[in-house]
Every structure is written in structure tokens, then in C-alpha cells.
N, C-alpha and C positions, 0 to 999 in steps of 0.2 A: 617550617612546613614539612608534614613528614610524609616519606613517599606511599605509593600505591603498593598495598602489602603481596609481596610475589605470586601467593595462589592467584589475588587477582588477573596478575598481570599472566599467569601460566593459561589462566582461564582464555582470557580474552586470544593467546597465539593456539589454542587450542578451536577454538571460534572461528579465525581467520584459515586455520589448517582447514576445519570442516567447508568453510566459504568455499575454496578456491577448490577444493574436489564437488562439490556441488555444479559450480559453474563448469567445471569439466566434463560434468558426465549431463545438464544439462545442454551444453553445445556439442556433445556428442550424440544430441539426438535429434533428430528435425520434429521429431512431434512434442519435445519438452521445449524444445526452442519455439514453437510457432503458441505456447502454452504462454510462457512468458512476455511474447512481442504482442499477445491480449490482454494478458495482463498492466505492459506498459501502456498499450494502445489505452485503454479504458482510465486508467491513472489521468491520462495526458487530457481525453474527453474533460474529464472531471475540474481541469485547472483549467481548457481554456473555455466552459461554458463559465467560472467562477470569476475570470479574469476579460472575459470580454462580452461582458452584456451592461450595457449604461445604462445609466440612471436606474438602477434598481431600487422599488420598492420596499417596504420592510418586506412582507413577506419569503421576497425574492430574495433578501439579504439571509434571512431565518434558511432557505434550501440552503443557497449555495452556501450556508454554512457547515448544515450536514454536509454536502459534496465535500467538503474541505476535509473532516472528520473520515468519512470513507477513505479523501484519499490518502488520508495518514496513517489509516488503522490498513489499505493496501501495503507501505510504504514498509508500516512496523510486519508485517506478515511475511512479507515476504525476506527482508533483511532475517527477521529470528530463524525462518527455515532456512535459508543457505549457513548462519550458524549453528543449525543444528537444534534448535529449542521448538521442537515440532508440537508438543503439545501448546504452548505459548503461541505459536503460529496458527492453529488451529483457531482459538480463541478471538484471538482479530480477525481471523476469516468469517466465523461467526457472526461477528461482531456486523462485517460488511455487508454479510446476506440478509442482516436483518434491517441494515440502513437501505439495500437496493429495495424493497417493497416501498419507500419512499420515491425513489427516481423516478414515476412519474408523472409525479408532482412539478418536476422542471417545466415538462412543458405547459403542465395544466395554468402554471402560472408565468407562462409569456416568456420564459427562456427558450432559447431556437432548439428546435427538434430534429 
């Protein structure tokens, strides 16, 4: 088995460097901090209208699968910005503004509002 070739690996402590000064400077700010705790907040909506509505429908199966997808392409957007991959970050944000014109669809179909 042959290892992970170095630039890789330079890359990836180069990623983690930019992480950990992100997370710095946004806990250094109460309005980047209150940015993010929406960002979780909406994340967490997303998993538990997916994880706790029985008996769902296809329909209801077909949303909360988008939700799923939102909240993955949240998940990948936000991780590639703290590495520093802002255009790629961008991308999935895109990606979620155009899945949110679906959202509400939830309730239209019998998921709690």
C-alpha cells in the first residue's frame, strides 16, 4: 500500500491551519458567531423535521430527502470555507438557496411547521 503523496498531506495541514484561524476570528466576533449558531440552528431543523415525522408518505419521503441533501451541501459549505476553498464554498451555498425555494413544500405536505 503506498502512502498519501506529501503535497497531499502539506495540503490537507495547510486546510487545518486556515480552519483553526477561521474559527478564531469567527469566535472573535459576536455577529460571525450568532451567523454560524443559524447556520447550525437551520442544519439541526433540517434533520430533526427528517428524523421525526412517521409514517411518511412517498411524497414526504421525496422532501425530506431534499432536506437531507441541503443539509449536506450546508455541512460541505461550510467545512470547505473554514478550509479556506471559498469559491467551492460558494457553490454549495448556491446550491442550498436553490433547494430553500423548495422548503415550503414541508409543510404543504403534512410535515410540522
Amino acid at each position: 500500500m503506498s502512502a498519501i503523496p506529501e503535497n497531499l498531506v502539506l495540503l490537507h495541514s495547510g486546510e487545518e491551519e486556515l480552519r483553526a484561524k477561521s474559527i478564531a476570528i469567527i469566535e472573535a466576533s459576536a455577529e460571525m458567531s450568532l451567523h454560524v449558531s443559524m447556520i447550525e440552528t437551520c442544519m439541526d431543523m433540517l434533520q430533526h423535521i427528517r428524523t421525526n415525522t412517521p409514517n411518511m408518505n412517498e411524497d414526504q419521503v421525496i422532501v425530506a430527502l431534499i432536506g437531507a441533501s441541503i443539509f449536506n451541501s450546508m455541512a460541505s459549505a461550510f467545512k470547505l470555507l473554514l478550509g479556506g476553498y471559498y469559491q467551492s464554498s460558494g457553490l454549495q451555498i448556491r446550491y442550498v438557496l436553490g433547494g430553500v425555494d423548495g422548503l415550503p413544500q414541508f409543510e404543504e405536505m403534512g410535515f410540522p411547521g
